[in-house]
C-alpha positions as CSV (number, residue, x, y, z in Angstrom):
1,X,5.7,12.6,-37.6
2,X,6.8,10.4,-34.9
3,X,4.8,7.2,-33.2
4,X,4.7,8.6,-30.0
5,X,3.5,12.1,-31.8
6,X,0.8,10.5,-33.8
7,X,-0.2,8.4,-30.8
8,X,-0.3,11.3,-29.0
9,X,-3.0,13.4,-31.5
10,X,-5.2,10.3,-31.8
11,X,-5.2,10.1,-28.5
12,X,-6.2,13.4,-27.5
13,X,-9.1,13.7,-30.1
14,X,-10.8,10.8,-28.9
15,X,-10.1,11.4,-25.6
16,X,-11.5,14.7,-26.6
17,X,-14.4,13.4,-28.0
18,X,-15.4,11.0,-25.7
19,X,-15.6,13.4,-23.4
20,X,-18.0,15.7,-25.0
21,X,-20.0,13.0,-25.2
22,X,-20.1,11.7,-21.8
23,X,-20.6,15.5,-20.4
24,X,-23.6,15.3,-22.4
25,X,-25.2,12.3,-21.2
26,X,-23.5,12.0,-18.0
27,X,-26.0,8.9,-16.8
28,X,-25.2,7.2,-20.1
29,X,-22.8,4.2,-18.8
30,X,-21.3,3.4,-22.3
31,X,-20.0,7.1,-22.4
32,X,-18.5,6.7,-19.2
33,X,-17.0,3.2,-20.6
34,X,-15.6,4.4,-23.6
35,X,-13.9,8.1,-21.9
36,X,-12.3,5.5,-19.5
37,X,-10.6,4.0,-22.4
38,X,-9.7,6.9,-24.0
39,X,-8.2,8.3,-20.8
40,X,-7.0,5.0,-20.1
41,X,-4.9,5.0,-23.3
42,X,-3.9,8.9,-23.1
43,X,-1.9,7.4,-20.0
44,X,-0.3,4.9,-22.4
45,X,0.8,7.3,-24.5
46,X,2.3,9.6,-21.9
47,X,3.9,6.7,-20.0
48,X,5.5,5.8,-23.4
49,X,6.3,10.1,-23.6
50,X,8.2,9.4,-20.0
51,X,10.0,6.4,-21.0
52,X,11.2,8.4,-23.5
53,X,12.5,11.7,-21.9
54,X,13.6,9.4,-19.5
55,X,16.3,7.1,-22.0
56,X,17.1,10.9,-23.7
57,X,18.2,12.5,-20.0
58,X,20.5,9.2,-18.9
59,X,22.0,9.0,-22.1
60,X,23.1,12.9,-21.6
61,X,24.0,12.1,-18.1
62,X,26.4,9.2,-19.0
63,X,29.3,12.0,-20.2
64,X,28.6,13.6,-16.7
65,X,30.5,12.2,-13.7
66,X,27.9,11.7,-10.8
67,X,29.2,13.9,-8.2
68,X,29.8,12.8,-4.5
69,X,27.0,13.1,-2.0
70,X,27.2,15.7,0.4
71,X,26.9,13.2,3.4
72,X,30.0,11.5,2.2
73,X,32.6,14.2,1.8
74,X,31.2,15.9,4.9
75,X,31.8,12.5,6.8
76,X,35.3,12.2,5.2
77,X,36.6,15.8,6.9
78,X,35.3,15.2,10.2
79,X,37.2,12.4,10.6
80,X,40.0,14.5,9.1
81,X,40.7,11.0,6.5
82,X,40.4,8.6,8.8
83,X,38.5,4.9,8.6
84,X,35.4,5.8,7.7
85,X,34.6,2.0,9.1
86,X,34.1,2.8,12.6
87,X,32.8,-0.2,14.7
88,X,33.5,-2.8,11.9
89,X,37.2,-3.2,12.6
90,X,37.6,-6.4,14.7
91,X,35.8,-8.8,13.0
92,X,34.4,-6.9,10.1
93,X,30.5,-7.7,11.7
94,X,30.8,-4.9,14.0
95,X,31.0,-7.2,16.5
96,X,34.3,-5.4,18.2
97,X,36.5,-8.7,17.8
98,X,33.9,-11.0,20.4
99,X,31.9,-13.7,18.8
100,X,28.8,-14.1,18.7
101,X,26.2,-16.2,20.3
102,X,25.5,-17.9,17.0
103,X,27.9,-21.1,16.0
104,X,27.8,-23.0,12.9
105,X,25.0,-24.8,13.9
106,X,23.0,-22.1,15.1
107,X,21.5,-22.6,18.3
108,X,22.5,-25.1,20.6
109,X,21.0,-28.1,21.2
110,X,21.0,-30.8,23.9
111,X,24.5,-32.0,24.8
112,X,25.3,-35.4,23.1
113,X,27.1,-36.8,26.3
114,X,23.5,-36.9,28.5
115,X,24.3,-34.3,30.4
């Protein structure tokens, strides 16, 4: 039997049993406590259980290619192959080729000279 199988049983039954008891004596607050932690670590268990499926499914999908979005191949035959880098030619920013307000320095300050 594995961890996560054992953890699992263990789990349940005392999540189970704590339960029964706190249906029983609903106003009893340590029965309340103690189904809280058992549900609490039931969530452990399946969060472990998801993990898990989780590293089985990627390590089946790494022999699969991912295949192209939709969005991208659609863009690609609309503009029958062409730059798919519309407005970032000139300068690469997007900019169109002018520059920009912004310097190296940033804004500009006061002019040195006094004037």
């Amino acid at each position: 039997m594995s961890e996560i199988e054992q953890r699992l049983q263990e789990s349940t039954q005392a999540c189970m049993a704590a339960y029964k008891t706190w249906e029983s004596k609903k106003s009893d607050v340590n029965a309340l406590e103690e189904l809280q932690e058992a549900v609490h670590e039931l969530r452990k268990v399946a969060s472990r259980l998801e993990i898990e499926m989780a590293v089985s499914e990627r390590a089946d999908m790494a022999d699969k290619p991912l295949p192209i979005p939709p969005h991208k191949s659609q863009r690609k035959n609309k503009n029958n192959g062409g730059d798919d880098n519309i407005g970032n030619n000139a300068d690469g920013n997007g900019n169109g080729g002018g520059q920009g307000a912004r310097r190296k320095g940033g804004r500009r300050g006061p002019n040195k000279s006094g004037d």
